[in-house]
LUMDREN-434592 format. One record per residue (C-alpha): residue in one letter; x, y, z negated. Coordinates in pm, 1 decimal. Layout:
N
('A', (X, Y, Z))
...
//
This chain:
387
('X', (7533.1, -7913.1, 8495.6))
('X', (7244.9, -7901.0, 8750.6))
('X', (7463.8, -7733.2, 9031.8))
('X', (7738.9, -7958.2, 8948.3))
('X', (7467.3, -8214.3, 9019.7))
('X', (7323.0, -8036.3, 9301.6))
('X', (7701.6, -8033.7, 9476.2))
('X', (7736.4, -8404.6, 9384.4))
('X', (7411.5, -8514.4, 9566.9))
('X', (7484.0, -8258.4, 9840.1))
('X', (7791.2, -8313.7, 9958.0))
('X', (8095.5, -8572.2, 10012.5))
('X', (8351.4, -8382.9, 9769.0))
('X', (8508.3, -8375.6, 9428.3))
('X', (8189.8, -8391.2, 9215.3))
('X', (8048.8, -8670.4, 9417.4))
('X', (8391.4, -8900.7, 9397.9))
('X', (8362.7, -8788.0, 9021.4))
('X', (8052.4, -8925.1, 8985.9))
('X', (8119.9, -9237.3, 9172.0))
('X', (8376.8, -9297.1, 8928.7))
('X', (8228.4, -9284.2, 8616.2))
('X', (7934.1, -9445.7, 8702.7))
('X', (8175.3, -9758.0, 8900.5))
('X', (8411.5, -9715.7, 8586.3))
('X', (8057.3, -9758.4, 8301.9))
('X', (7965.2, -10049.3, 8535.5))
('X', (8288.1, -10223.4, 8487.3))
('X', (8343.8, -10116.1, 8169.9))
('X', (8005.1, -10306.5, 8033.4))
('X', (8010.3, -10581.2, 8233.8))
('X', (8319.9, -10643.4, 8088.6))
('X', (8198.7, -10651.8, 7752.7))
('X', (7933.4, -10898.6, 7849.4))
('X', (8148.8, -11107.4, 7954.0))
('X', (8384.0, -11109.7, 7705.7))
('X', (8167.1, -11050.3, 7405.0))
('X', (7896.5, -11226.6, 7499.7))
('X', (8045.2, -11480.3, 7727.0))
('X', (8351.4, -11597.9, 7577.2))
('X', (8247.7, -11483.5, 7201.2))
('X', (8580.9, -11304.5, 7159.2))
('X', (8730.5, -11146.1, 6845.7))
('X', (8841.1, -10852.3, 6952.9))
('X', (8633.2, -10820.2, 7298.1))
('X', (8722.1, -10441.6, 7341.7))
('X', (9030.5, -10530.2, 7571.3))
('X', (8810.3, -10645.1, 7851.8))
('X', (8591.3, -10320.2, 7891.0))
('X', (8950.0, -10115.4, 7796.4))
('X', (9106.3, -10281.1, 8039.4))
('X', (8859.1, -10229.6, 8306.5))
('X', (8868.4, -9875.0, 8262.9))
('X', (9229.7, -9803.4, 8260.3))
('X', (9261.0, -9963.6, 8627.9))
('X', (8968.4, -9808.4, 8768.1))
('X', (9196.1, -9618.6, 8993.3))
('X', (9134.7, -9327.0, 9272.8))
('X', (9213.6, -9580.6, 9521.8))
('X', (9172.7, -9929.2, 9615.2))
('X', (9524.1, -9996.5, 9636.2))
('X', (9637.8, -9808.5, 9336.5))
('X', (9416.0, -10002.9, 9096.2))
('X', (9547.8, -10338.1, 9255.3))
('X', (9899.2, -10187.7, 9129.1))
('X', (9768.4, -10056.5, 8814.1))
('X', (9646.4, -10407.4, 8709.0))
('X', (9929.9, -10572.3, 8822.7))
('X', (10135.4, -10375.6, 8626.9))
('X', (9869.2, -10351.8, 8315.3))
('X', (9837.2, -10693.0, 8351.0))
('X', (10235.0, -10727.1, 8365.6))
('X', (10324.6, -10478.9, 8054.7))
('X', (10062.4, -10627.9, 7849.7))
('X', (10163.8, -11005.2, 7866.6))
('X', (10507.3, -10869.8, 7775.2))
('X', (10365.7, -10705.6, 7466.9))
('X', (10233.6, -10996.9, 7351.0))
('X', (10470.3, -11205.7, 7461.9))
('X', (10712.6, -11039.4, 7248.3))
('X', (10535.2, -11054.4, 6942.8))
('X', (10482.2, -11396.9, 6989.5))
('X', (10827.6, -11493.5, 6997.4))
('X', (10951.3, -11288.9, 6746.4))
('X', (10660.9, -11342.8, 6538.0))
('X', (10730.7, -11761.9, 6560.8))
('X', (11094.4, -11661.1, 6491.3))
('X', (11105.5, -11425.9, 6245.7))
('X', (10740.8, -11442.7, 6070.5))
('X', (10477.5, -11158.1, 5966.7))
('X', (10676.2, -10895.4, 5773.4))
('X', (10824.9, -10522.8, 5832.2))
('X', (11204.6, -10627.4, 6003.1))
('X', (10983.1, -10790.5, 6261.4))
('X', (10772.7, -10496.3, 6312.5))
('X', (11036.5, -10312.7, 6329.3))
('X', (11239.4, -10527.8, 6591.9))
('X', (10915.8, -10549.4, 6779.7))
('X', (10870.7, -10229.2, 6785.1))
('X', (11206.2, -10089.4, 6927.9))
('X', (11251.5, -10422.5, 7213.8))
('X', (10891.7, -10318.7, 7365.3))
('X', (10932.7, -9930.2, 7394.7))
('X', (11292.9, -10040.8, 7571.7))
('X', (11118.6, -10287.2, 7775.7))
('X', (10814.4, -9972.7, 7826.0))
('X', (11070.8, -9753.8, 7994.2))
('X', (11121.7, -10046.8, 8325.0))
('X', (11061.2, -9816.7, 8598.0))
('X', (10829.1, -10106.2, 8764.0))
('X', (10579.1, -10092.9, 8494.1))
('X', (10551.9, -9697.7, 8642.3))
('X', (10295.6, -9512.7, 8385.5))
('X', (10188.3, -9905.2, 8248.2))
('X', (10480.0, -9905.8, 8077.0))
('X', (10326.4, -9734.5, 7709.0))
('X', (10086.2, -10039.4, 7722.8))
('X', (10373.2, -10306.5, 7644.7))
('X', (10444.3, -10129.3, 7275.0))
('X', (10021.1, -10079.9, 7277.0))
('X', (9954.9, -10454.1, 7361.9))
('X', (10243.4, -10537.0, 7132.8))
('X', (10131.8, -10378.2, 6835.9))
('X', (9756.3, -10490.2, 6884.1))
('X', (9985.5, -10851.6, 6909.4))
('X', (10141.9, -10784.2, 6529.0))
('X', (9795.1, -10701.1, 6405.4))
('X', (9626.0, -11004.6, 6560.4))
('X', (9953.8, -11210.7, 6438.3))
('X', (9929.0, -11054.2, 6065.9))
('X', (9563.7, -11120.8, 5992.9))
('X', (9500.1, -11519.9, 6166.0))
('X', (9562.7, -11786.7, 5849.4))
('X', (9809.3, -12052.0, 6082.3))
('X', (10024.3, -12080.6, 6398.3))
('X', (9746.0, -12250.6, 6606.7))
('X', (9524.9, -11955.0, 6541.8))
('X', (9764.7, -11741.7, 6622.7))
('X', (9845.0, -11846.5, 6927.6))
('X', (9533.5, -11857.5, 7024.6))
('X', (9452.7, -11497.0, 6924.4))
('X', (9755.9, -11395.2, 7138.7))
('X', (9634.8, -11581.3, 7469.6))
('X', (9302.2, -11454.3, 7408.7))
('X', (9436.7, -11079.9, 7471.2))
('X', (9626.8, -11219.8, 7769.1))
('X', (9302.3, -11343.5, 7835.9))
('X', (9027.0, -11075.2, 7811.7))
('X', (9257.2, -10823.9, 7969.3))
('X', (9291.3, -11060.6, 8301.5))
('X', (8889.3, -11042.6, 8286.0))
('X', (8870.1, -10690.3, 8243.4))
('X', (9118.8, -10613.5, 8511.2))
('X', (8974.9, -10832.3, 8742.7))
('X', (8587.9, -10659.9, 8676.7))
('X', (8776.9, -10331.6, 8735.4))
('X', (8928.8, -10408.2, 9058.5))
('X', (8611.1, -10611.6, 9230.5))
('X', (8371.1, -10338.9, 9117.1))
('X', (8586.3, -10057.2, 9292.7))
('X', (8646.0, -10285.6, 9601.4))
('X', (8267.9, -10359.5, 9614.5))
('X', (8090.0, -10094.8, 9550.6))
('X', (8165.5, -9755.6, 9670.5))
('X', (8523.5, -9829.0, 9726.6))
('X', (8727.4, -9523.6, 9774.8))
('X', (8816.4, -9383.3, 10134.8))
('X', (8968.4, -9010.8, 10094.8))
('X', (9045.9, -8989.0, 10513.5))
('X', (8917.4, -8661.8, 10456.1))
('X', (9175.7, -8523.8, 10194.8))
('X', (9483.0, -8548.1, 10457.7))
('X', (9239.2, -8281.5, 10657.7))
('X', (9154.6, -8102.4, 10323.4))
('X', (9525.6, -8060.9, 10232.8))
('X', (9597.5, -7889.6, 10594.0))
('X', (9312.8, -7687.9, 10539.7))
('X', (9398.6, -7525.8, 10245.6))
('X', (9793.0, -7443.1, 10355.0))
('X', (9702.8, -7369.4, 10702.7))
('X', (9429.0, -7126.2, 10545.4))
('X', (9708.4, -6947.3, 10324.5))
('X', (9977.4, -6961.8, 10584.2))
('X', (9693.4, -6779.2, 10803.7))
('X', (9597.9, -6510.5, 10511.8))
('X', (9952.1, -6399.9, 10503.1))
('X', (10033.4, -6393.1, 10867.1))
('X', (9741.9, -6236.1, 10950.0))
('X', (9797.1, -5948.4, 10696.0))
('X', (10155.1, -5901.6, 10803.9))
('X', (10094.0, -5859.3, 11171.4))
('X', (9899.9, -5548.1, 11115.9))
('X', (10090.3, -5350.9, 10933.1))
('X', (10391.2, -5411.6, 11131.1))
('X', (10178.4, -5277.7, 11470.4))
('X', (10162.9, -4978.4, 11215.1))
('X', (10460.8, -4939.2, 11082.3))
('X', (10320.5, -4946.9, 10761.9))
('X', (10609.3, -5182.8, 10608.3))
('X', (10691.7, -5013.5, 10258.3))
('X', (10846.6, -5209.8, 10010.2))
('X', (10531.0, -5264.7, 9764.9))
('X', (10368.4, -5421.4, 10013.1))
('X', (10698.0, -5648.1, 10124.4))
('X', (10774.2, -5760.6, 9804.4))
('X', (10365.6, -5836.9, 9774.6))
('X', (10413.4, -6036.1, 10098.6))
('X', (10712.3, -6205.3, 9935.7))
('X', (10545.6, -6309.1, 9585.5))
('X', (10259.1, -6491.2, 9820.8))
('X', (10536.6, -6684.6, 10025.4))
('X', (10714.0, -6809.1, 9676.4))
('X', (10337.9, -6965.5, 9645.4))
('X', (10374.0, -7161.5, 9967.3))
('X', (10589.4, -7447.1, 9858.7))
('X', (10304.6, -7538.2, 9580.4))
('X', (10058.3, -7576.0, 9870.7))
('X', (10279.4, -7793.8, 10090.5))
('X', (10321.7, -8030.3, 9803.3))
('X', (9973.0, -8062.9, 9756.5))
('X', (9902.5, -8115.8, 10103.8))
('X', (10190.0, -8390.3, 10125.4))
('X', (10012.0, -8528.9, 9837.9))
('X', (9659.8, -8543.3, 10019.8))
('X', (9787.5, -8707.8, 10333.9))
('X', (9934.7, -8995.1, 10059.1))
('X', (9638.7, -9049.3, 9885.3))
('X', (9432.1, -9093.0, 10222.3))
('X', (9699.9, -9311.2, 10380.9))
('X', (9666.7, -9506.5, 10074.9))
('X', (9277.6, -9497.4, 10009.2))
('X', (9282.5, -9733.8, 10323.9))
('X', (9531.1, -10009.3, 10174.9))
('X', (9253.7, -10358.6, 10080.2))
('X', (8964.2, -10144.2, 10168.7))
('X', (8694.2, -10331.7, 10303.9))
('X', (8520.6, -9929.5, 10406.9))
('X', (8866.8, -9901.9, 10719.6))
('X', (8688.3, -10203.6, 10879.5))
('X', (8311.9, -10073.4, 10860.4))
('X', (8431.7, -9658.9, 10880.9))
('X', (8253.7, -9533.7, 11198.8))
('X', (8631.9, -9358.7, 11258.0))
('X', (8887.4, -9555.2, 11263.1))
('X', (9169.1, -9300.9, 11419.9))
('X', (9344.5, -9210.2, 11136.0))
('X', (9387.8, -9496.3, 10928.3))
('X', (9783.7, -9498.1, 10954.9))
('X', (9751.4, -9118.6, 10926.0))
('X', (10072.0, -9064.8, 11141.8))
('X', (9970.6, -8787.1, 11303.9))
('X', (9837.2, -8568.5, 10991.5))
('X', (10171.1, -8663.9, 10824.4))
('X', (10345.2, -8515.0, 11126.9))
('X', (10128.2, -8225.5, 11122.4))
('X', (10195.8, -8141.2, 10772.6))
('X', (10554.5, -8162.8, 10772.7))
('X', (10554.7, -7969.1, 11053.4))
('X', (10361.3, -7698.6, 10876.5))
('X', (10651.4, -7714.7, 10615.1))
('X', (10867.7, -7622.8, 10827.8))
('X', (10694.3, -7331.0, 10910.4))
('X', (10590.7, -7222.7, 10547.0))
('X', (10980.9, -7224.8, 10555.1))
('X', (11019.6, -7007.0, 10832.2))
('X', (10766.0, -6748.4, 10731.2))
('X', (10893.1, -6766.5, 10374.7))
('X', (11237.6, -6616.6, 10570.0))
('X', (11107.9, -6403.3, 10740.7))
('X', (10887.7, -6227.1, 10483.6))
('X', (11250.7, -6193.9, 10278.9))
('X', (11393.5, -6029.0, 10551.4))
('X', (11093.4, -5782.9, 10598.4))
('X', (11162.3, -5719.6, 10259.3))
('X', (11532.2, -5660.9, 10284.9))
('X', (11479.4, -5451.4, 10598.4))
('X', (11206.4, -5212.2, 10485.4))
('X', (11399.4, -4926.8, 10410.4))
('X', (11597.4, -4950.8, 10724.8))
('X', (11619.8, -4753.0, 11094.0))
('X', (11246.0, -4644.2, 11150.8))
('X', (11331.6, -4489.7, 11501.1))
('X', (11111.9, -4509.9, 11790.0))
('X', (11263.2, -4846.8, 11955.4))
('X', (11200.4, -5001.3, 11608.2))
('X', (10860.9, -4893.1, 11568.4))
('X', (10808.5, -5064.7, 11915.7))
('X', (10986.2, -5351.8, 11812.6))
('X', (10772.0, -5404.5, 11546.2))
('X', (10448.7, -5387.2, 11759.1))
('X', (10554.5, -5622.3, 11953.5))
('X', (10656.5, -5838.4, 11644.6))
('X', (10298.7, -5783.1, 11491.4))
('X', (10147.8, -5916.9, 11839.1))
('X', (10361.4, -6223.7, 11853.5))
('X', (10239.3, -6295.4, 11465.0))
('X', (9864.6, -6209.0, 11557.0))
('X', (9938.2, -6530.2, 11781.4))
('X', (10017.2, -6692.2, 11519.2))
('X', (9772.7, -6612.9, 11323.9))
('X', (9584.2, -6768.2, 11537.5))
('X', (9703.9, -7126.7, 11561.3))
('X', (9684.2, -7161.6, 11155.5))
('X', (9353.5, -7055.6, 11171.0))
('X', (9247.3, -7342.9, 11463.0))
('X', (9503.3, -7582.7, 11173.2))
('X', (9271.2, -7472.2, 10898.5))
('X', (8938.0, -7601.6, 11071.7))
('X', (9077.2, -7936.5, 11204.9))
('X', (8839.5, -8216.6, 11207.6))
('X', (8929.2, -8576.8, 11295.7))
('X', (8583.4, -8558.3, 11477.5))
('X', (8637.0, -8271.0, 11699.5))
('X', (9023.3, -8354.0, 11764.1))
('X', (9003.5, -8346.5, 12132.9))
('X', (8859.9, -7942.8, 12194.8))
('X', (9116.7, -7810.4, 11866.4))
('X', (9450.5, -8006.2, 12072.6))
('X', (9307.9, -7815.4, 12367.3))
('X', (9217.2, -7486.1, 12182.3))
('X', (9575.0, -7526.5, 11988.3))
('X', (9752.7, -7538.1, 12334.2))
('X', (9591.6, -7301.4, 12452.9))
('X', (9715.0, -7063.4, 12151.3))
('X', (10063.3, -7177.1, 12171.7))
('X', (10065.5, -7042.0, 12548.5))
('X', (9936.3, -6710.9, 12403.9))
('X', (10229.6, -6731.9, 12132.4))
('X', (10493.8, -6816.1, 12380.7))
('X', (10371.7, -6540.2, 12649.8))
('X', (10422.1, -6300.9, 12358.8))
('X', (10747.3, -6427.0, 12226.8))
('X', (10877.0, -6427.1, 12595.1))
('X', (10737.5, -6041.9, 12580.9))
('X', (10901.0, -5957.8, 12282.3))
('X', (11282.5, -6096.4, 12351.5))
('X', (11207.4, -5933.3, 12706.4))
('X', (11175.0, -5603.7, 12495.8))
('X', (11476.1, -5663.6, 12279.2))
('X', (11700.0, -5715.3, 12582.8))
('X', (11521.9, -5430.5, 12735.8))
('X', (11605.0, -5214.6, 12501.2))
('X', (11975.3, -5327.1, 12426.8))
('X', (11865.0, -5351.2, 12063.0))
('X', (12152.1, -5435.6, 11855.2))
('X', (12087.5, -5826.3, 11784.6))
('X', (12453.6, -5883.4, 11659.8))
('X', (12457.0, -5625.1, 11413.1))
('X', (12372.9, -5788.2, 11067.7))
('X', (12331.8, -5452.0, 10956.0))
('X', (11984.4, -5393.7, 11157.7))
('X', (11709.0, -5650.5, 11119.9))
('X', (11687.3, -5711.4, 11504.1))
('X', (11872.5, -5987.3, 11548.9))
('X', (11744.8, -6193.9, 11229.1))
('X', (11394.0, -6102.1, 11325.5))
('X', (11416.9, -6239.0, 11669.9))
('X', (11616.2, -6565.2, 11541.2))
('X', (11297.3, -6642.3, 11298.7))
('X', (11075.9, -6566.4, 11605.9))
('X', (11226.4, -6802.6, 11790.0))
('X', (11210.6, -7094.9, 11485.6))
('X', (10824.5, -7014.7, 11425.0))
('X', (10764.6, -7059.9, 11780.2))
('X', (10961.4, -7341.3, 11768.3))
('X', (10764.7, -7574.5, 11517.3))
('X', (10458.6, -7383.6, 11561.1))
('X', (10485.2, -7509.3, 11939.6))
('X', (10592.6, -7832.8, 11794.8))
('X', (10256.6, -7891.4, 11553.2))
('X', (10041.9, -7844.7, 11823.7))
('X', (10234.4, -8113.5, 12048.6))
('X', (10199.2, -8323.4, 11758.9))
('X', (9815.3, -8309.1, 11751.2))
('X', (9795.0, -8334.1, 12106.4))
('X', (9995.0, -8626.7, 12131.1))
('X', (9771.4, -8782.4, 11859.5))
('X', (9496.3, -8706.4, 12035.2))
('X', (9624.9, -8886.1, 12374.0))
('X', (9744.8, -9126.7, 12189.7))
('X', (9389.7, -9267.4, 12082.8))
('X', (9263.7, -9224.8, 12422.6))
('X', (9498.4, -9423.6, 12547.5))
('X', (9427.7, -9659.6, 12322.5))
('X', (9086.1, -9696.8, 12321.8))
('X', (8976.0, -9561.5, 12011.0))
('X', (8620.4, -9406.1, 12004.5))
//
């Protein structure tokens, strides 16, 4: 617990936005209760604080949703019960009915993961329903729930847009990090051993069980580029942020599908290493493959420079990146130089030559492309007057 603690109060990461939100999601959570307990002197003043806690969302914009759709599938819960209640009266066909119209009304796709509250609310409804003595306290029971989960939403939502509100503009970075940081760990482990012929098949089919893992990685990094494009929807923090270049994000959305592209490519090419190991291991191979390892080391290279961007030191990693994709091109121009050199046979599917030169040419291809990207991105704000 103390270097949990420690890492909270030290640094701007998970156990700090942890933190944040327990203590923002406690603060609601009670003031909620005073108000509705307290305040209003309701029966059942749970809702409120409930309520407040439910929304308390990672971002800004996703608890506006969340209570709006909270909000939504609880009216409808009670709704419900009211009508059916007032039509049918307090016994177990009504339950029943209830019961089956509000989980079919729960599966609306636009009550999204809100929709198990309209059966909640409209069970909480039946109980309230059963145990008030006439209709006017009924009714009033019912709007009451209507009522204290309005108040508890609307606690939730102003205490996460006031204080602390959430602005993840560094996840999109975080999520490049971590695939650009695997993409490098495998590149830069497979350029080696081809310089050294040392392809054998344990260590293909290694290099091929780390590729399968690739896909996972560009999910989650699709996923952090989301969640900091939509940390800045209602935030009052994009207006006050000292950096305000990425708040659209474009360019780290580029950069990342880009980089799927390429976990792709070098997904390919690891299966063809692997379907090729046991093929012609003659002299203009082994060369072949040296030069192969060199134009990876390249490589190598540029995911390493993608694994340390930093919005605030954009301008020397577009130059640095160019810079490596003219070392990756000089060597990719080297190695099809060698392959025509050599009269290697590229049409022969039978000899890896020709499929290892066509996934050279598609890594260069959007490896060249992701560092345009950023370097566009980069002129872009210049050009617009960004700090």
């Amino acid at each position: 617990m103390r270097q949990w603690l420690r890492r909270a109060a030290g640094a701007d990461g998970h156990e700090r936005h942890t933190a944040a939100l327990i203590g923002k999601s406690a603060l609601a959570a009670t003031v909620a209760w005073v108000v509705a307990h307290d305040g209003i002197g309701a029966q059942s003043p749970a809702f409120a604080p409930f309520s407040a806690v439910v929304i308390m969302q990672v971002t800004v914009y996703q608890s506006v949703v969340q209570a709006l759709r909270y909000v939504g599938a609880v009216a409808a819960g009670v709704a419900l019960q009211g009508a059916l209640g007032f039509l049918a009266g307090p016994d177990v066909l009504t339950f029943v009915l209830v019961a089956l119209v509000a989980m079919a009304i729960g599966r609306w796709r636009r009550l999204g993961s809100q929709g198990s509250q309209v059966t909640t609310a409209a069970f909480f409804a039946f109980s309230t329903y059963v145990s008030a003595s006439g209709n006017a306290e009924r009714l009033g029971q019912l709007g009451q729930i209507v009522l204290l989960v309005l108040i508890g939403c609307g606690i939730g939502v102003v205490v996460n847009v006031t204080i602390l509100p959430p602005m993840r503009y560094r996840s999109a970075e975080h999520g490049i990090h971590t695939l650009s940081h695997s993409l490098c760990d495998l590149v830069s482990d497979i350029a080696p051993a081809l310089r050294e012929g040392t392809t054998d098949e344990e260590r293909t089919r290694h290099w091929r069980q780390r590729a399968e893992h690739l896909p996972a990685l560009v999910d989650q990094a699709q996923s952090s580029v989301n969640v900091a494009r939509e940390s800045a929807y209602y935030n009052p923090r994009r207006v006050l942020r000292r950096h305000g270049r990425h708040t659209t994000f474009s360019g780290y959305q580029e950069v990342v599908d880009a980089l799927a592209r390429v976990t792709h490519q070098v997904t390919s090419l690891v299966r063809s290493l692997d379907q090729w190991h046991d093929g012609e291991r003659g002299a203009t191979y082994g060369e072949f493959l040296r030069h192969y390892g060199d134009f990876l080391s390249s490589l190598a290279h540029i995911t390493a420079l993608f694994s340390r961007i930093d919005e605030d030191h954009l301008t020397d990693q577009a130059r640095e990146l160019c810079s490596a994709a003219g070392t990756a091109q000089e060597r990719h121009s080297r190695l099809v130089g060698h392959s025509e050199r050599s009269a290697l046979p590229v049409g022969d599917l039978s000899q890896p030559y020709g499929i290892l030169l066509v996934e050279a040419t598609r890594l260069m291809d959007e490896f060249q492309y992701t560092c345009d990207v950023l370097q566009h991105e980069v002129e872009h704000e210049r050009t617009s007057g960004c700090p």
